[in-house]
C-alpha positions in Angstrom: 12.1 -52.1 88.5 14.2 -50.3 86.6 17.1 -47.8 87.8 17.2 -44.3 86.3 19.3 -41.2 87.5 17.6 -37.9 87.2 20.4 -35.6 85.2 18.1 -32.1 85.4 18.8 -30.3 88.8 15.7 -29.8 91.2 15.3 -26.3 90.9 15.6 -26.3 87.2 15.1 -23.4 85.2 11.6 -21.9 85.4 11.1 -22.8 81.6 11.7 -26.3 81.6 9.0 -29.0 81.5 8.3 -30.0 85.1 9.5 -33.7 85.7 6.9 -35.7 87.6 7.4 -38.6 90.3 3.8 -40.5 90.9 3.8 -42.3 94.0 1.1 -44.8 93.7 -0.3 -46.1 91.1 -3.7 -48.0 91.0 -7.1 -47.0 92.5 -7.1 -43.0 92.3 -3.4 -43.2 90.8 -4.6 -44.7 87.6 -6.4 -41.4 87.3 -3.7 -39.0 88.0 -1.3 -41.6 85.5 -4.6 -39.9 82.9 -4.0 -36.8 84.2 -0.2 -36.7 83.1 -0.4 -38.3 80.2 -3.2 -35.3 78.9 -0.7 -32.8 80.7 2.5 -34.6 78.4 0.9 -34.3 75.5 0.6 -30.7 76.2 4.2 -30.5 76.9 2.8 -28.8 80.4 4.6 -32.3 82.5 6.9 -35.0 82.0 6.5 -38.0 84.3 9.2 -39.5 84.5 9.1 -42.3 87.6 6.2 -44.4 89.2 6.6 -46.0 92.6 3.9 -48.5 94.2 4.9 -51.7 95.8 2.5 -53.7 92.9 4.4 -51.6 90.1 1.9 -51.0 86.8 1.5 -54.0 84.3 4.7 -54.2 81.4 3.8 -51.7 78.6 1.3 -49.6 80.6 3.5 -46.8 81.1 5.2 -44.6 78.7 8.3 -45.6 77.2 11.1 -44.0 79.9 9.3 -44.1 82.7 10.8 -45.5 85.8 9.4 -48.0 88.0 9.8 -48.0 91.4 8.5 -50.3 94.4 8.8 -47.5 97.2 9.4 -43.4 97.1 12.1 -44.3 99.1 13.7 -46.6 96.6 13.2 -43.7 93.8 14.5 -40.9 95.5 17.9 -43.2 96.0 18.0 -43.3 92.0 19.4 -39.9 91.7 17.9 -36.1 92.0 14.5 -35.8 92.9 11.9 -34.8 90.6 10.1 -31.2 90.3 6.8 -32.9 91.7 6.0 -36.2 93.5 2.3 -36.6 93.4 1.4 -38.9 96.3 -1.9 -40.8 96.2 -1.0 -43.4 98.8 -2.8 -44.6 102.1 -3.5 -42.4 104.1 -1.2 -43.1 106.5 1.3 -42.8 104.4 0.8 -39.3 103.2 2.8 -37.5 106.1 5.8 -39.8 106.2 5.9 -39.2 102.0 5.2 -35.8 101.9 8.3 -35.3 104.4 10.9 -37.4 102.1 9.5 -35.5 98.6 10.0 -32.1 100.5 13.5 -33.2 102.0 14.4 -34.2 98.8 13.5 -30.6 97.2 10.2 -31.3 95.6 7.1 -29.9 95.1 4.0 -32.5 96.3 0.3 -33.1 95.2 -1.0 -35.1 98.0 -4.5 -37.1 97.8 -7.2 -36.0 100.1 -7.2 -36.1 103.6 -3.7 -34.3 103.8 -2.6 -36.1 106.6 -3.9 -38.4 109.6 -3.4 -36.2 112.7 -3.5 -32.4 113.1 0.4 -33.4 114.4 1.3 -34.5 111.3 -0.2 -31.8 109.5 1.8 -28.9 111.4 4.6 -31.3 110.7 4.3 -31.3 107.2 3.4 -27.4 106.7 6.3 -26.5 109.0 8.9 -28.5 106.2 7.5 -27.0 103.3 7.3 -23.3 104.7 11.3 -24.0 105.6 12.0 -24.8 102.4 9.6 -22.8 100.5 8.3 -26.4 98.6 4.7 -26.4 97.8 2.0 -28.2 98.6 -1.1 -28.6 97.3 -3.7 -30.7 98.7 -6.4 -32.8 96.1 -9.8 -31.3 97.1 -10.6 -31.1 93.6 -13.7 -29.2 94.5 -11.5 -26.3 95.4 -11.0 -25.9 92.1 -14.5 -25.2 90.4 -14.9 -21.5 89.3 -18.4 -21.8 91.0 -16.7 -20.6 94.1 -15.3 -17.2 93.4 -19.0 -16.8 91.4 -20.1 -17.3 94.8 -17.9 -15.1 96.5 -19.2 -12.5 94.5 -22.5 -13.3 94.9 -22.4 -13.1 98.7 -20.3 -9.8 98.5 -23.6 -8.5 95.7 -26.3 -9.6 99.0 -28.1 -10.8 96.4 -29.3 -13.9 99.1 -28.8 -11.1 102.1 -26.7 -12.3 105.2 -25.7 -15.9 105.5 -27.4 -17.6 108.4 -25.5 -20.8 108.2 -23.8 -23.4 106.0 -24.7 -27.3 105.3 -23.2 -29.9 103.3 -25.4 -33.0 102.9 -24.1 -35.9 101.6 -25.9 -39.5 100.7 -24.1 -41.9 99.0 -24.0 -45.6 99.0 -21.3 -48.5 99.2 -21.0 -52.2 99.4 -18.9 -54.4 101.7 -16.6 -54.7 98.8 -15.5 -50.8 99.3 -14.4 -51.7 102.6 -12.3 -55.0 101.2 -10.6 -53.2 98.5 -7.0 -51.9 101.0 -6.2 -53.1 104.6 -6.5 -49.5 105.6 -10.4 -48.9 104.6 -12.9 -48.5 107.2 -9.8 -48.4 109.9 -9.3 -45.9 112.1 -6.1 -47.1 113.0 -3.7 -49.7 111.6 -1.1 -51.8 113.4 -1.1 -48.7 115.8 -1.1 -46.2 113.3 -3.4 -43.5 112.5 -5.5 -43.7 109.6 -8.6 -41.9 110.2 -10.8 -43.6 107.2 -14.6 -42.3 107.7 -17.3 -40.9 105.6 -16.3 -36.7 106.3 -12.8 -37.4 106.2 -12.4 -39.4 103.1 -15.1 -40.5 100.7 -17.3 -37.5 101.7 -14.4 -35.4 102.3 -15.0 -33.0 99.4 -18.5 -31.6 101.4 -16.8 -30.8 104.6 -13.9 -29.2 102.8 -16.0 -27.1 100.5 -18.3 -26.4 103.2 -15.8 -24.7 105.4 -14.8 -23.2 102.2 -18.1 -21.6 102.1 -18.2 -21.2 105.6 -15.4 -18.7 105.6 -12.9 -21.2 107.0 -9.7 -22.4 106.1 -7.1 -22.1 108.4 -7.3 -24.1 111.7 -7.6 -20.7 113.6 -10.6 -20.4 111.8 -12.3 -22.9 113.4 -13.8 -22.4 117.1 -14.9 -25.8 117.8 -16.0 -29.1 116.1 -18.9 -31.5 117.5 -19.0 -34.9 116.0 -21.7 -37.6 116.3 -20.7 -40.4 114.7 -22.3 -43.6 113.7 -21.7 -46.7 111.6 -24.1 -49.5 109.7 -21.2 -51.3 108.3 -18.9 -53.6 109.9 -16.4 -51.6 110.1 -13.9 -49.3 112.7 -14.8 -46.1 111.1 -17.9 -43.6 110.7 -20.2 -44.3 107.8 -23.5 -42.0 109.1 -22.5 -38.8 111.0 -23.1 -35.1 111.9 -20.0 -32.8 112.0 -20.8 -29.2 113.8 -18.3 -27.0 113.1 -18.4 -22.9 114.2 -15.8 -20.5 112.5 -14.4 -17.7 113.9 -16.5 -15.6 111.8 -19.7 -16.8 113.4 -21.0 -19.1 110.7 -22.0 -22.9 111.6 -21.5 -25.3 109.1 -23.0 -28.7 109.6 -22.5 -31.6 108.0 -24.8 -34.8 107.6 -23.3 -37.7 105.4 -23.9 -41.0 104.8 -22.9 -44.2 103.3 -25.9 -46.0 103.9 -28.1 -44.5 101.5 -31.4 -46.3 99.3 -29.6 -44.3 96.5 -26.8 -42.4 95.6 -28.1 -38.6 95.5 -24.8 -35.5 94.0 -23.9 -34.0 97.6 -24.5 -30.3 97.8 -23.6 -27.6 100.0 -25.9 -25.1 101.0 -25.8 -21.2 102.3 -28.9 -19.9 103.4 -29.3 -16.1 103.5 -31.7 -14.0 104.8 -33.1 -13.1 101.4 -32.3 -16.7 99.8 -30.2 -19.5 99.5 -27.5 -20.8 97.3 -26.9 -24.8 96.4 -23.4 -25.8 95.7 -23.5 -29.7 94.0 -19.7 -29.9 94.0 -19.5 -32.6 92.4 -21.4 -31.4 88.8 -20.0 -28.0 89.4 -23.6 -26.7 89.6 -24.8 -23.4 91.7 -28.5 -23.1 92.1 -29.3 -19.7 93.5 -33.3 -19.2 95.0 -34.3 -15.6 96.0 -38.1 -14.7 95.6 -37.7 -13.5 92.0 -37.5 -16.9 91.3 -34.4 -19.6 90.5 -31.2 -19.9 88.1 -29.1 -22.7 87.9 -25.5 -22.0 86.1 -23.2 -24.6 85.8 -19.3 -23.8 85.6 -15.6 -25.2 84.9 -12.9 -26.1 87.1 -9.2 -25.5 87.2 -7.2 -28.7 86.9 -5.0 -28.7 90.6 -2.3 -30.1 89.0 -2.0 -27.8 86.8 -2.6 -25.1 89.1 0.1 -26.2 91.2 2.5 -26.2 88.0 1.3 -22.3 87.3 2.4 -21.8 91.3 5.5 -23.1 90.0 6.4 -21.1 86.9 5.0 -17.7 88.2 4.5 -17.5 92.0 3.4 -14.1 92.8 0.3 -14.1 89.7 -0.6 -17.8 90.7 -1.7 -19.3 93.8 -2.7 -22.6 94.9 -6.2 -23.1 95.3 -5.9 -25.9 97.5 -2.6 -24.7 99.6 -1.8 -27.3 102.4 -1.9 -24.4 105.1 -5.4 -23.2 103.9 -6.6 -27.1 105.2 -5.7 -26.5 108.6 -9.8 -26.2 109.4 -10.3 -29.3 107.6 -7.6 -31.5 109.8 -9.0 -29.5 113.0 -12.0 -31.2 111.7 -10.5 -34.5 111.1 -8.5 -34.4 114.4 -12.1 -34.3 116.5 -13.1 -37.0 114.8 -9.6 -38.9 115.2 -9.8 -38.5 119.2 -13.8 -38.6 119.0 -15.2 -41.7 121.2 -15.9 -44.4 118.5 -18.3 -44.1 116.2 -21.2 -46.8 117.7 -23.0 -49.2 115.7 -26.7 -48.8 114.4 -29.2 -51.2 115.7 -30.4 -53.9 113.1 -33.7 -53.1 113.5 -33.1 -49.9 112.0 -31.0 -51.3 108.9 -31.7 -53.0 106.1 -29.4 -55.0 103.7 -29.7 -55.0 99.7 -27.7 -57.1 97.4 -25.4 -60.2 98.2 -21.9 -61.1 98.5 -19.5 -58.1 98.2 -22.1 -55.8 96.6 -24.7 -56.4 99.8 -24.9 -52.7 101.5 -26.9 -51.2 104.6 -29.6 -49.2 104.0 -30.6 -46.7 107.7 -33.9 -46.3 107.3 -35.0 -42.7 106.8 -32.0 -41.9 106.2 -32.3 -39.5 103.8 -34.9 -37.6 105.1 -32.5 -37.1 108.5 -29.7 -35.5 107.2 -31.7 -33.2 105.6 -33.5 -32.6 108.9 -30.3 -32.1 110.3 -29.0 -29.6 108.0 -32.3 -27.9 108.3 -32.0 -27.8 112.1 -28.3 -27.6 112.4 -28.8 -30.0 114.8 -26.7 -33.7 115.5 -28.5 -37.5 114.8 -28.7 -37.3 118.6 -30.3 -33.6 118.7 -32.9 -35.1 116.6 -33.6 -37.9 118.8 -32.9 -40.5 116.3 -34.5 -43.6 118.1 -30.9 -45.5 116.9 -29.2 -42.5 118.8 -30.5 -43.6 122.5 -30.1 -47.6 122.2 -27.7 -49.2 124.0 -24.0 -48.3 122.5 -25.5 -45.1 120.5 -24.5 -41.5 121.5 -26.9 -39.8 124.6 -28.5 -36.9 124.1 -26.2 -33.9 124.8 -28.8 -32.7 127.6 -30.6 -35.7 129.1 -34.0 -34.9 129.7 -36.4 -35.0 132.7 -38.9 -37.7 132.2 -42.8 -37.7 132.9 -43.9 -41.0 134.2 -47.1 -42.1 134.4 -48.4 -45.9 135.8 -44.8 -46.8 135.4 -44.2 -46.0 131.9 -42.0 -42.7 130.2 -44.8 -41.0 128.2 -43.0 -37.4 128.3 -39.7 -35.9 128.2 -38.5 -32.1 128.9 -35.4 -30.8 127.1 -34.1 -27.7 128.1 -33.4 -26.4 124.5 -29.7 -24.9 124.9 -28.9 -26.8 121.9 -31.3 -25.3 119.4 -30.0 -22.9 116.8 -30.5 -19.2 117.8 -32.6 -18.2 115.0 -35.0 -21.0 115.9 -35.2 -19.3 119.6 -33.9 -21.4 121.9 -36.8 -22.4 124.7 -37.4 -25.3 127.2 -40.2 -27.8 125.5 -41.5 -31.4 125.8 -40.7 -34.2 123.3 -41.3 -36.6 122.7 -44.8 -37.0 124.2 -46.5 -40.1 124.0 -48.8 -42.2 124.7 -49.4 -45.2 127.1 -49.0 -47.8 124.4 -46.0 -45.6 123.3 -47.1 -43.7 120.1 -45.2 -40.3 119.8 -47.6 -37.5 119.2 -44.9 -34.6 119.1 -42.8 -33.2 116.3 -40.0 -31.1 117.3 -36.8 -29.7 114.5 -39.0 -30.7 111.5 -37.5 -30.0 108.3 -41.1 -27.7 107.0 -40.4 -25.6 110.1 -37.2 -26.1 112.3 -38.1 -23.7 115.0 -41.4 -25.6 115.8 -40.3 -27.9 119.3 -42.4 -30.2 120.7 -45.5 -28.8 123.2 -44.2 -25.6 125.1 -44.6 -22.1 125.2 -43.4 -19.4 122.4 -44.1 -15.9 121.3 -43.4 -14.4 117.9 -43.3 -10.7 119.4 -42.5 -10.0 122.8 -41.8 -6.1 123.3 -40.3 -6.4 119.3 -38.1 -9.9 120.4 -39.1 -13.0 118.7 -39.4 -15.7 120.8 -41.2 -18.5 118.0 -38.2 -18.6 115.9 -37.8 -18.2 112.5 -39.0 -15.3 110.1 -40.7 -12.3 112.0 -43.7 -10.8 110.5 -43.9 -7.4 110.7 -46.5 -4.5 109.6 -44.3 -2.2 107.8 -42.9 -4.9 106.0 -46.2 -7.2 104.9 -44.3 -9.9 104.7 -42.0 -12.3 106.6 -38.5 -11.6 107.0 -35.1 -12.7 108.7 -34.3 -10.5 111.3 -31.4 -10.1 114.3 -34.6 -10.4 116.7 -34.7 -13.7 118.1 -34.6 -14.3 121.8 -34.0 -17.7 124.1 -35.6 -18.9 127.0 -33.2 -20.0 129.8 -34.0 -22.2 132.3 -33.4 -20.4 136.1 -34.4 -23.5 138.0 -36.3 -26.9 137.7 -38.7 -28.0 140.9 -40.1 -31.5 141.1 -43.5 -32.4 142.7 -43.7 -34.1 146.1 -45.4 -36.9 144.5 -43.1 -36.9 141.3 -46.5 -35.4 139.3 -45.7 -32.5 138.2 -42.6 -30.1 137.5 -42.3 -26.4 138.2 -39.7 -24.4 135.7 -38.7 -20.8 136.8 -37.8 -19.1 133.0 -36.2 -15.9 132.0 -37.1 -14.3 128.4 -33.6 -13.1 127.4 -33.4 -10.6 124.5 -30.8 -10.8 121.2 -27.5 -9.4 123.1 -27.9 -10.5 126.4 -25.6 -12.5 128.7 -27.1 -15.3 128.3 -26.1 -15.1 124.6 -22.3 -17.2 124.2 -19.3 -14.7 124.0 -21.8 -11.6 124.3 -20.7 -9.8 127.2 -23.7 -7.0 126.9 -25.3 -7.6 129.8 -29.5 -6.8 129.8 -32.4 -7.6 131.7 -34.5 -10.4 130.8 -37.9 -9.0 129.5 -40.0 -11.5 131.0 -40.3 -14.1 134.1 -42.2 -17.2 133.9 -43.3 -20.0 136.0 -43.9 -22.9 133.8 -45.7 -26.2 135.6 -46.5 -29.3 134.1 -48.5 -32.0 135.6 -49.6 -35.2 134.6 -52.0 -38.4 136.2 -53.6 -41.4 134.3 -57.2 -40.8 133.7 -58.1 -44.5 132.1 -55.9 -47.6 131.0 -55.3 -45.7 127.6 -55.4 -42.4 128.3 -53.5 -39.8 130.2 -53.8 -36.0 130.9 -51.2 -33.9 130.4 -52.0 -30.1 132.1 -49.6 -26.9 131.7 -49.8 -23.8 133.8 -48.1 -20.6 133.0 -47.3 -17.3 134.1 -45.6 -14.2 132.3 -44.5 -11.4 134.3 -42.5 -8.4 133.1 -39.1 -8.7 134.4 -38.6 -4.9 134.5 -41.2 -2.7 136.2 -43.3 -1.6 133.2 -45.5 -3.9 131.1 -44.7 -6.1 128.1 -46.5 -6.3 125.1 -47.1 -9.5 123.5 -47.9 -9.9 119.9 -48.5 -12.3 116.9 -48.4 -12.0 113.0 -51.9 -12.0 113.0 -51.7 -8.5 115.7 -48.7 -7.5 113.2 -51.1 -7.4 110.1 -50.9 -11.0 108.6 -54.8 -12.3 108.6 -55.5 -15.6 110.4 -52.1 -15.9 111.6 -52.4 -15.0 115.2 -50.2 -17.7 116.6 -48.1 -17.4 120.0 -48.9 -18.5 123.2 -49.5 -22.0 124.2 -48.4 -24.7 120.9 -48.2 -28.3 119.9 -46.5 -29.4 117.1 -47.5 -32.8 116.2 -46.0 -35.4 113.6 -47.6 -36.0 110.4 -50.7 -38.6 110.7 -52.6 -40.7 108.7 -56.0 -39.9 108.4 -55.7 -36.9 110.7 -58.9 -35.3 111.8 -59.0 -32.0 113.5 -62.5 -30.9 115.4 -64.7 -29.5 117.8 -67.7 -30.0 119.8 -69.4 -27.8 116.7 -67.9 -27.9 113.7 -64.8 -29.9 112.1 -61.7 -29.2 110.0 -59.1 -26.6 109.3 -61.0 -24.4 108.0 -64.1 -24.3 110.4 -61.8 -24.3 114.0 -59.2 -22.3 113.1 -59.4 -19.2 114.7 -62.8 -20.7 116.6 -63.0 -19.2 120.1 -62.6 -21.7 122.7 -65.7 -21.4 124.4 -69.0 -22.8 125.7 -69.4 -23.6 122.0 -66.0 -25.0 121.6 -64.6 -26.1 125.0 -62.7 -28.7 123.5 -60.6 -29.1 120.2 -59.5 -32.9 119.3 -56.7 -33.8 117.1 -56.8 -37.5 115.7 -55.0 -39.9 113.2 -52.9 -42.7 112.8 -48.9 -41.3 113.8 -46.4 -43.3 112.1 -42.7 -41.1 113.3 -41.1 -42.5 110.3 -42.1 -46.6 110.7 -43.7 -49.3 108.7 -45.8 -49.5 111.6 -47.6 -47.0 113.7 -50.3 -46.0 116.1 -53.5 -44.1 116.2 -53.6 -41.4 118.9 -56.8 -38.8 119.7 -55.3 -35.5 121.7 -58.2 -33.5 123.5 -57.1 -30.0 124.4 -59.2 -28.4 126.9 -58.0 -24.7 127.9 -59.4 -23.3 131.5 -61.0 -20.1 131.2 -59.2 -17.4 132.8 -61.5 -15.0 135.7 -62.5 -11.8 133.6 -60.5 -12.6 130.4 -61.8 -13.5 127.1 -61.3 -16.8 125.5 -58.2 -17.5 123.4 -59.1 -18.2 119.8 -57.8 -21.8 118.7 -54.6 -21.8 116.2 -54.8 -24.6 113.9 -52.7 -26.0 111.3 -53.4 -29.6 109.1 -52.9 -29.0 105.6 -49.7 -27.4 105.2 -48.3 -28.7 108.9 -49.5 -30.4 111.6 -49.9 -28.1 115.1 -52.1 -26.7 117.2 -52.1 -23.5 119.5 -53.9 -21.1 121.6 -53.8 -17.4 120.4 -52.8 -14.8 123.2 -52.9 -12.5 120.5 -54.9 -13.1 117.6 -55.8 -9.6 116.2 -54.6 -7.3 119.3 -51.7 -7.3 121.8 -51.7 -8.9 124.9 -50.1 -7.1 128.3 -48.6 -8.7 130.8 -48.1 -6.6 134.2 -47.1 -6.8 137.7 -50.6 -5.7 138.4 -52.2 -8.3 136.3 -50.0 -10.7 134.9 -50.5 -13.1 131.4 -51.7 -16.3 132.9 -53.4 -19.7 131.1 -53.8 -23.0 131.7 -54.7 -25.8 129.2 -55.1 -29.2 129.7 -54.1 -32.3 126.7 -56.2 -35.9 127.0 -53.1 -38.1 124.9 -55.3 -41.2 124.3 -54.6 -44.3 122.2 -57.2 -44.8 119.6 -59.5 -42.8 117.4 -61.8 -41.3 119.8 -65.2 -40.3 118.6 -66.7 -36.8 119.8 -69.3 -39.5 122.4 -66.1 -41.0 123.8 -64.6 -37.2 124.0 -67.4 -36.4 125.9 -67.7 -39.0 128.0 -63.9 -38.9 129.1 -64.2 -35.0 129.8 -67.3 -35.6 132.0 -64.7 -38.3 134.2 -62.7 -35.8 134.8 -64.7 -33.7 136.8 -62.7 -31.1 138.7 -59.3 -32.8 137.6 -59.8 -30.7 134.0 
């Protein structure tokens, strides 16, 4: 150690070479001690002091330059530097950051700012009184990609943003987590420390992502929704979702890992209603998408530093890019994830370990493709009903499900929907269905189409409200297009069979604007009442039948008109009505009594011709291992009504449908209103059309 005293007063004269105070030295200090010595030779900094407790190696510091054991200790030496740059523990950064301002100078503190939103008001509430400033190292804050987005958003070059999503998949070792007695904790002998994969190695993404998201004050945060898992053995997150909704309306969501096969630049994502812009923060890359086609610019990035030194020689034509008060959102962020339940372990099963010793890391499987789903979806691990989401010490659902039982075994569940984004028009569906030997043979939030949920009910245009979710297809437009239109279905009550067979849902069709609709106070009739009933028996030891019946009657007293894309203009694509959205299959096989494939059924009329449509393949959800599954759809002519045309999808996605409206509108009326019933065989196996046949004729009067 060696004792200096500091003979240049704080406040020094504007033109004078700022004197510089690091406060630790190795891991990211070693690239800060870079940093300044680039800076000195431009005579922008002078350092003048270290401090860490393991002070740097004889002769690795410039000649002059202090070494200290503690802030503390250098502050004692005589007047305090122009800047103390603290990149310390975390825990540390408050108690610091409160001795450099008392003391007179300005700081650079290390990412996350501080370890509670209580420390954080702390903090800003010194510096404000004293007019020190703060700047906080998001170094991402500092690419010149950002105001090139801000002006692309204010051009509407990619329309209206519909959300924000950072994604995040990088990968690291049990040595990470060796390297300090503070990683991986979220506590340390009773102190916060908060360590985690949003609020410190993938702190950047959330950061920029409220960034983009319009938020950076804590005021401009409504709420934060965490779900928050681990793979490592280790206190903190590793593998989480963060929700987050501004005050501006936007919903950022971020999915990160640690536990990735590979290590993938994370990007951060606005979708618009006319395109999208990518953000890899990290490369200082915007890719912009519109249907003209793509451009990918890559940009610089202002030095924070030296930003916070331009602060300091002219305040009112220099700001800080990365002020401490403009990362209130981000601590609101980290404080839900500080007083968050902790995060619960992944199941073995579902990990796998590469590498040995200090470089072995967990690998989730899938992992990659989830995060992604949940961005997509803007929907949590749990949302997405993550099979390590529901095991024994993983995070429940947010709306537990009513189950279908058959023969003692779970082979359906109803979710009410409330959680689903509104563009993807929230609705009450089933998922996961399965079969008796357990095979899933639903889909619902895929990452092709988002909207698509499970086997339910939805209508693209009801009365000009889009129930489906998604793009609405409309005539004048010939094309698809994002649109304020989309409408939820809310659940009025839920009514469960005497014999625990079946399950009776009374529905309201709510349009954009109504009550229903959180912090809308417009208050509107729902456009449609329905009375949704499932019910559900064995038929054979590996099969079971699955029937929905369902009526829509106008809510007001004149009738509603129900439509399609394919009633709207677009050929072939009269979907809406009843729909199934299965998972991808090997070897899937889609057919009729008549003919066979894509092609040939879609848009087939189901009748004496085609009373039945089968689906078939081998469903693997995402496993090394799966099963092989035949679904038999049988639809119930309706008295006096002509057939629905079948909707079917295999090539681009997997689902199937009835058309209410394939070419025309459908009415619904008091006097005669929309009604339909269709019944699904969910077998195990690959049925041929014989065995179809065969198990139809069983049924009898149970079809």
């Amino acid at each position: 150690m060696t004792a200096i005293s500091f003979s240049s007063p704080a406040a020094g004269p504007l033109h004078s070479v700022p004197r510089v105070a690091l406060v630790g030295a190795h891991g990211y200090g070693a690239r800060h001690l870079d940093n300044l010595a680039r800076l000195g030779k431009l005579n922008l900094v002078e350092l003048v002091a270290v401090a860490d407790p393991r002070p740097p190696a004889k002769g690795t510091l410039p000649d002059g330059v202090a070494a200290f054991t503690s802030l503390e200790e250098l502050l004692a030496a005589g007047s305090a530097p122009d800047v103390v740059i603290l990149a310390t523990p975390i825990q540390t950064h408050a108690p610091l950051a409160l001795a450099a301002i008392a003391a007179g100078a300005d700081v650079y503190v290390e990412k996350p700012p501080m370890a509670s939103l209580a420390q954080f008001h702390e903090v800003l509430a010194a510096a404000q009184e004293t007019g020190c400033l703060v700047q906080v190292g998001f170094q991402s804050l500092g690419s010149h990609a950002l105001p090139a987005l801000d002006r692309l958003l204010e051009s509407g070059e990619i329309g209206e943003v519909r959300g924000v999503s950072a994604v995040g998949t990088w990968v690291r070792t049990k040595g990470y987590f060796k390297r300090s007695r503070w990683a991986g904790k979220r506590s340390l002998d009773g102190t916060d420390v908060v360590d985690g994969v949003a609020t410190n190695a993938l702190a950047h993404a959330v950061a920029t992502g409220l960034r983009m998201a319009g938020a950076a004050l804590a005021d401009d945060v409504v709420s934060v929704e965490t779900d928050l898992y681990r793979a490592h053995a280790t206190e903190s997150d590793d593998t989480s979702v963060i929700r987050v909704r501004t005050a501006g309306g936007t919903v950022l969501l971020c999915a990160l890992t640690l536990c990735a096969d590979k290590q993938t630049a994370p990007c951060v994502t606005i979708d618009g209603t006319l395109g999208r812009a990518e953000f890899f923060y990290t490369e200082d890359r915007l890719t912009i998408t519109t249907p003209e086609g793509e451009r990918t610019e890559t940009f610089g990035r202002t030095d924070l530093l030296e930003n916070l030194l331009a602060a300091r020689r002219s305040p009112g034509a220099h700001g800080l890019l990365s002020p401490l008060a403009g990362t209130g959102a981000f601590m609101t962020v980290l404080e839900a994830i500080r007083t968050a339940e902790p995060p619960r372990a992944i199941g073995a099963a579902h990990v796998s370990w590469e590498g040995e010793g200090d470089d072995a890391r967990p690998v989730v499987r899938g992992i990659g493709q989830l995060v992604c789903r949940a961005a997509a979806a803007q929907a949590t691990f749990a949302e997405l009903g993550v099979p390590w989401t529901d095991e024994p010490g993983g995070t429940p659902p947010a709306t537990p499900p009513d189950a279908f039982t058959v023969n003692g075994t779970v082979v359906a569940r109803r979710a009410d929907g409330s959680r689903i984004t509104p563009t993807s028009s929230p609705r009450p569906y089933l998922h996961p269905v399965s079969t008796l030997a357990g095979t899933v043979v639903t889909d619902h939030l895929p990452e092709d189409h988002v909207w698509h949920l499970g086997a339910g009910v939805a209508i693209q245009d009801v009365d000009g409200v889009n129930f489906w979710g998604g793009r609405t297809y409309t005539r004048d437009a010939g094309a698809y297009a994002w649109r304020k239109d989309h409408g939820r279905i809310v659940t009025l009550a839920v009514e469960r069979g005497a014999h625990g067979d079946s399950l009776t849902e009374r529905l309201n069709w709510l349009a954009p604007g109504s009550s229903a609709d959180p912090g809308v106070p417009v208050q509107s009739e729902p456009l449609l009442s329905e009375r949704r009933t499932w019910s559900w028996a064995a038929v054979d030891p590996s099969t079971w039948r699955l029937t929905l019946d369902f009526e829509l009657v106008p809510s007001g007293p004149e009738p509603v008109k129900l439509g399609s894309p394919g009633s709207n203009g677009r050929p072939q694509g009269g979907y809406g009505g009843f729909f199934w959205r299965l998972p991808s299959a090997d070897g899937a096989r889609v057919w009729t009594a008549s003919a066979e494939g894509e092609d040939a059924v879609h848009g087939a009329v189901a009748s004496a011709a085609a009373p039945w449509l089968a689906w078939s393949g081998t469903f693997r959800n995402g496993e090394p291992d799966g099963g092989p599954a035949t679904l038999v759809f049988l639809p119930r002519p309706e008295p006096e009504q002509p057939a629905d045309p079948w909707f079917v999808r295999l090539a681009g996605y997997p689902g199937v449908g009835l058309s209410l409206a394939w070419e025309q509108r459908a009415t619904a009326s008091h006097a005669r209103p929309l009604h339909r019933t269709v019944t699904v065989l969910v077998a195990d196996g690959l049925l041929t059309t014989r065995e179809i046949e065969q198990l139809i004729t069983t049924l009898g009067e149970s079809a």
